[in-house]
C-alpha positions as semicolon CSV with decimal commas, in nm:
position;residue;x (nm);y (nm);z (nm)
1;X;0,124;0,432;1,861
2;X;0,303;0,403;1,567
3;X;0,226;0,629;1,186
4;X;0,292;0,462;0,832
5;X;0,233;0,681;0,554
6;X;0,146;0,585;0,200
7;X;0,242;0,802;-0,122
8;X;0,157;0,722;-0,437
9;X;0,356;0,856;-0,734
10;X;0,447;0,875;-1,085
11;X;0,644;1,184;-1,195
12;X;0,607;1,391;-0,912
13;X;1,044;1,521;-0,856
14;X;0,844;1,886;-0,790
15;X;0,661;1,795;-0,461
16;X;0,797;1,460;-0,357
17;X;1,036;1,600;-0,093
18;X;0,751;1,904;0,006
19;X;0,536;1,629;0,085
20;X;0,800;1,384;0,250
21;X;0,943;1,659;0,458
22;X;0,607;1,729;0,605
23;X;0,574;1,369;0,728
24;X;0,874;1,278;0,872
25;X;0,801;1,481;1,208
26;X;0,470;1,319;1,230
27;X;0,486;0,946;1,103
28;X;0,709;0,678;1,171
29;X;0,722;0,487;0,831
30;X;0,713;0,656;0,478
31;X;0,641;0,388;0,185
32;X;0,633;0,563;-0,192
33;X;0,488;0,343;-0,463
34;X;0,514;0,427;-0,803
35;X;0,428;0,376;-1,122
36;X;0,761;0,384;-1,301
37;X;0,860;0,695;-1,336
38;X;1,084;0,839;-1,596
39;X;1,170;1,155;-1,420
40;X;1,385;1,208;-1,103
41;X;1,079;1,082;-0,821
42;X;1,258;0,790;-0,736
43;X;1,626;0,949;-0,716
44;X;1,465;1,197;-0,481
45;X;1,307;0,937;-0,276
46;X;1,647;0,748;-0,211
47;X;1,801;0,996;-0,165
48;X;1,557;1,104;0,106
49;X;1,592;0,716;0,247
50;X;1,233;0,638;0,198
51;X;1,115;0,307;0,112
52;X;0,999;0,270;-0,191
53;X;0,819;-0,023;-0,420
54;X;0,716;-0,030;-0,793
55;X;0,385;-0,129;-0,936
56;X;0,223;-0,059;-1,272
57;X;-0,043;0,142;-1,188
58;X;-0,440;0,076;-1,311
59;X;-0,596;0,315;-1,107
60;X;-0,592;0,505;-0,739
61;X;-0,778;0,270;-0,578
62;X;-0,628;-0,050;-0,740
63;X;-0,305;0,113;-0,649
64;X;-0,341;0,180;-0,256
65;X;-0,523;-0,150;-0,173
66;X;-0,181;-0,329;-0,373
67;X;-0,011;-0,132;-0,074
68;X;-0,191;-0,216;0,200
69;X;-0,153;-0,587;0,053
70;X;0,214;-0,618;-0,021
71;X;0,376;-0,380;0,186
72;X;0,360;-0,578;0,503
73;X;0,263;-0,235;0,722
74;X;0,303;-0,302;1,075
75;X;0,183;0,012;1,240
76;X;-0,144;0,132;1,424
77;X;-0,240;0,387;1,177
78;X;-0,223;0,446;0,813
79;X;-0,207;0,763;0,624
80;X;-0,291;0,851;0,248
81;X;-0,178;1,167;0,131
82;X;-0,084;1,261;-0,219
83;X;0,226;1,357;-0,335
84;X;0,148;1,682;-0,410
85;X;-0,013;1,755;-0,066
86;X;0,179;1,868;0,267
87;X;0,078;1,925;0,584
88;X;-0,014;2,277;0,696
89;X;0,193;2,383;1,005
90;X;0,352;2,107;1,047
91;X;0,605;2,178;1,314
92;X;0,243;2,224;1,503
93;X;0,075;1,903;1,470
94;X;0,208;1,638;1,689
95;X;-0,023;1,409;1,555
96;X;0,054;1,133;1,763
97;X;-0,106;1,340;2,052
98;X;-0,449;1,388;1,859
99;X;-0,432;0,978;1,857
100;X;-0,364;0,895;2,152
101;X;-0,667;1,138;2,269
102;X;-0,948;0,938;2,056
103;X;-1,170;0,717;2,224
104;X;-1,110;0,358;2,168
105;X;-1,380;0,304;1,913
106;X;-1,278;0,569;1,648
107;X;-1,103;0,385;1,350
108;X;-1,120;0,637;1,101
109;X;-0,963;0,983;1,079
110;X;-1,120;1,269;0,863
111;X;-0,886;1,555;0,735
112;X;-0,993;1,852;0,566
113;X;-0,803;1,987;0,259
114;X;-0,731;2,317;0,159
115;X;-0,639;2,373;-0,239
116;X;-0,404;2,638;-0,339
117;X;-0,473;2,732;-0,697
118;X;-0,230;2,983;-0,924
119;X;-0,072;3,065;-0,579
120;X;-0,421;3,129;-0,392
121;X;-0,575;2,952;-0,097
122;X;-0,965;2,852;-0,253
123;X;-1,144;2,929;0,066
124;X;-1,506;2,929;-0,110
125;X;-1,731;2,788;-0,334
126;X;-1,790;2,482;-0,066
127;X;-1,418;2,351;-0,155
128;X;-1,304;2,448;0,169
129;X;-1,295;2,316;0,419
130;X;-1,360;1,935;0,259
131;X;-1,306;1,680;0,476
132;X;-1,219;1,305;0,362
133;X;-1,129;0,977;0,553
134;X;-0,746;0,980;0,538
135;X;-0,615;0,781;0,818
136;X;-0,757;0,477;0,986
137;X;-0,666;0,190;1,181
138;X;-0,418;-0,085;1,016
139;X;-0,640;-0,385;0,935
140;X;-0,999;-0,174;0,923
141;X;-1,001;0,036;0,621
142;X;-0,941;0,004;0,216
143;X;-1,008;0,206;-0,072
144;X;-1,352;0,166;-0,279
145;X;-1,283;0,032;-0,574
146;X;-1,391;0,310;-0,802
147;X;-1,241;0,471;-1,107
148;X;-1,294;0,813;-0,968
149;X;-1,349;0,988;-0,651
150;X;-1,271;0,699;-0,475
151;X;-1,268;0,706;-0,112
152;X;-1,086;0,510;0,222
153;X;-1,383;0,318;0,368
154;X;-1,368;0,115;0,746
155;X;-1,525;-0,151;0,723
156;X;-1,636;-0,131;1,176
157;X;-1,636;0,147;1,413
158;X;-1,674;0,583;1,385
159;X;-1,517;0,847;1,215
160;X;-1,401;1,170;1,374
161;X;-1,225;1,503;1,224
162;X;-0,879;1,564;1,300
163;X;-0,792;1,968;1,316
164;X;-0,543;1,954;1,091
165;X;-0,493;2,068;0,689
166;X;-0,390;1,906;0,384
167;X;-0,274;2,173;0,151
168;X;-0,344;2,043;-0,189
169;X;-0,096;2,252;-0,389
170;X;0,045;2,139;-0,708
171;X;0,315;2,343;-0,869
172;X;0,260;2,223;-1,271
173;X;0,114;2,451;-1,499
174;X;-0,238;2,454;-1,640
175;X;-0,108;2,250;-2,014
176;X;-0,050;1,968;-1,756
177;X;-0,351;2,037;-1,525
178;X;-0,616;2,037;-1,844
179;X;-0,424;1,779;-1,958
180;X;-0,490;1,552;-1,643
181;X;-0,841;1,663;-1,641
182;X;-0,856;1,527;-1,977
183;X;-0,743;1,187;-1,834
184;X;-0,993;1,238;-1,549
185;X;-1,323;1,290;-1,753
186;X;-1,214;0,948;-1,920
187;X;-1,213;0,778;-1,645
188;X;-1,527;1,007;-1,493
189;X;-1,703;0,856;-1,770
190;X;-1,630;0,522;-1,670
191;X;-1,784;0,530;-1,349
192;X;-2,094;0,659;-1,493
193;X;-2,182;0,364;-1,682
194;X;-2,062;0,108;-1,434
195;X;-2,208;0,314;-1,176
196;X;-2,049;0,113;-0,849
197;X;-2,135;0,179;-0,517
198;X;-1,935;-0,088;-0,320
199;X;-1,825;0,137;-0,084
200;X;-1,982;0,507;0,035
201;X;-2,338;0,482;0,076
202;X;-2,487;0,783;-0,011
203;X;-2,634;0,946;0,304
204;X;-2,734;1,327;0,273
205;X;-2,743;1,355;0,634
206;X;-2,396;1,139;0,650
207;X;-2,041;1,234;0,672
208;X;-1,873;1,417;0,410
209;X;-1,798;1,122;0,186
210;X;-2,185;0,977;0,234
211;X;-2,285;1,333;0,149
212;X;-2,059;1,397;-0,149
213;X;-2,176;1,051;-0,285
214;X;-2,552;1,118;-0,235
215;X;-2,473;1,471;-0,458
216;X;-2,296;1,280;-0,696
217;X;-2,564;1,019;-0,751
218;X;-2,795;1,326;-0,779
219;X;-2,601;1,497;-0,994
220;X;-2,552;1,168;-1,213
221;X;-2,941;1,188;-1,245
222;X;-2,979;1,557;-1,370
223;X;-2,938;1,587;-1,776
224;X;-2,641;1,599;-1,956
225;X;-2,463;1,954;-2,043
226;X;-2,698;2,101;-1,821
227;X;-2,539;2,010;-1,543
228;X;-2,188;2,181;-1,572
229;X;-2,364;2,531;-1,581
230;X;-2,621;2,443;-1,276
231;X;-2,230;2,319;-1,120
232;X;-2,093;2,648;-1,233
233;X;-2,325;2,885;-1,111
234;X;-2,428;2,685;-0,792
235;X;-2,017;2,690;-0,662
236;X;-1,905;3,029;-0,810
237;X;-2,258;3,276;-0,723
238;X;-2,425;3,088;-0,431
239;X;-2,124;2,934;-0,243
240;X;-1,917;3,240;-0,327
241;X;-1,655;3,093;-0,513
242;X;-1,621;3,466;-0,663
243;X;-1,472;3,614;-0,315
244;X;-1,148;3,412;-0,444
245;X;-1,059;3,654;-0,666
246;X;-0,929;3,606;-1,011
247;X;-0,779;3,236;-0,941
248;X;-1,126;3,103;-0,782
249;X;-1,285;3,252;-1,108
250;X;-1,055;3,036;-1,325
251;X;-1,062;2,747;-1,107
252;X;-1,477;2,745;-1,184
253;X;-1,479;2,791;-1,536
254;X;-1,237;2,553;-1,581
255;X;-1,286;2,274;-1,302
256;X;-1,671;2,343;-1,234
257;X;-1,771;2,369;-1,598
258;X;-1,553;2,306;-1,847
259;X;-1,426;1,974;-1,700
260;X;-1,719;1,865;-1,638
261;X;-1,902;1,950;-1,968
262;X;-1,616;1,747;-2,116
263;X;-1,711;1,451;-1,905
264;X;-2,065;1,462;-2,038
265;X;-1,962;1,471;-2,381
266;X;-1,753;1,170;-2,390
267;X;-2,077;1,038;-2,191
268;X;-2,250;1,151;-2,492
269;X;-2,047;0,993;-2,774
270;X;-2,081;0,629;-2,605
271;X;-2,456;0,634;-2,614
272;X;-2,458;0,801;-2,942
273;X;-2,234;0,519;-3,070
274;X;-2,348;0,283;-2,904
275;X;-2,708;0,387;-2,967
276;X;-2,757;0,432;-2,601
277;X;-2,712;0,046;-2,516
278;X;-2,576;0,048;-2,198
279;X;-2,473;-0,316;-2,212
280;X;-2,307;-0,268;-2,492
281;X;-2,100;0,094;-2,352
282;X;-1,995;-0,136;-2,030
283;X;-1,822;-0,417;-2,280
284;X;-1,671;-0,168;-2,485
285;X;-1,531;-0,029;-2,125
286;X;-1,420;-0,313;-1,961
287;X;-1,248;-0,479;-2,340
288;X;-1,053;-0,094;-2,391
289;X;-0,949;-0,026;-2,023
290;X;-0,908;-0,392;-1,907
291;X;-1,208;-0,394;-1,615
């Protein structure tokens, strides 16, 4: 029962061999595709003897399905992890046994992930432990083609949890990490207007993706700049996010509220210039960004 995992990249030299190193114990093919970078990701990856393919990236999604199109993957599973996620324990997984364990019908594979934040484990404020579909059979599963917060979806069979942890730990500093959210709330906004769901049905009683996606559409529905504090108080008092200390405080202001304030504002100046003509926000959207 063979493993191929799929990273996707673009300047990542600071966890590109973290991540690789946690794999190669566990999978049996390693594929990097990146989006040109211009720092020392693809030196690292050679040098590591990992195969690796170039694409000029749009988004995620666009991104992982031109994998799972051109790379001519030949194993049983598949595997998406991030380059700046590892594998927790890894020397402890043997996650070829956990396979060959499921029943015959599972095709999907859900794996929680734990975020490390300024150095600290976020173990509340519901972000832990979030599970999402990460591996699945070669042949039954894509990624939704969404701007953001896309997800892997199977097109036949179930979905079971595998015990194991992604630690989602990146080792930038916060200039780059507001500076990424900035690029996120862009495309956040996006996905507003176009408002696709042609992939996770929203399903409150559902998995954790069908769940996720019935908050979001909820959440989509609620009005604008109220939202971030409801967000904020909901994750940080009744969820606890305060019992992480000092980091989980910062991690709430800034990724509970603040981003997402800053996503309703550029929400805000579209319909304002647009004088709330839809239409005319999704033209404007898919002329600028090329949809």
């Amino acid at each position: 029962m063979k493993i191929t995992a799929i990273i996707l990249t673009y300047n990542e030299e600071l966890h590109i061999a973290r991540c690789i190193s946690s794999l190669v114990e566990q999978v049996d093919e390693i594929i990097v595709i990146d989006s040109y970078s211009n720092d020392k990701t693809i030196e690292i990856v050679e040098k590591l003897g990992i195969k690796t393919y170039q694409n000029p990236f749009v988004n995620q999604a666009v991104q992982f399905n031109w994998a799972l199109a051109n790379c001519k993957i030949k194993s049983d599973w598949i595997i998406r992890i991030d380059a700046d996620e590892y594998f927790a324990n890894k020397k402890n997984i043997h996650l070829k046994n956990h396979l060959s364990a499921l029943p015959s019908d599972v095709n999907g594979l859900m794996i929680a992930r734990k975020i490390v934040f300024l150095g600290r484990p976020l173990e509340h404020g519901g972000w832990y432990p979030k599970y999402n579909l990460r591996m699945f059979k070669n042949g039954y599963g894509a990624c939704e083609n969404k701007w953001m917060d896309e997800h892997i979806v199977i097109r036949e069979g179930k979905t079971a949890k595998l015990e194991v942890d992604f630690v989602d730990e990146n080792l930038n500093n916060i200039k780059w990490w507001t500076d990424k959210h900035n690029y996120y709330s862009d495309r956040e906004s996006i996905d507003y207007f176009l408002n696709k769901n042609n992939g996770v049905n929203p399903v409150f009683f559902g998995n954790e993706a069908e769940r996720k996606r019935w908050l979001k559409v909820r959440y989509n529905s609620m009005p604008l700049f109220v939202r971030p504090f409801l967000n904020f108080i909901y994750r940080y008092v009744f969820k606890f996010g305060f019992l992480d200390g000092k980091q989980g405080f910062v991690w709430h202001l800034l990724q509970g509220f603040w981003y997402r304030f800053l996503v309703d504002v550029k929400i805000y100046e579209l319909k304002k210039k647009f004088k709330g003509d839809d239409l005319e926000i999704i033209k404007h959207i898919q002329k600028n960004h090329k949809i």
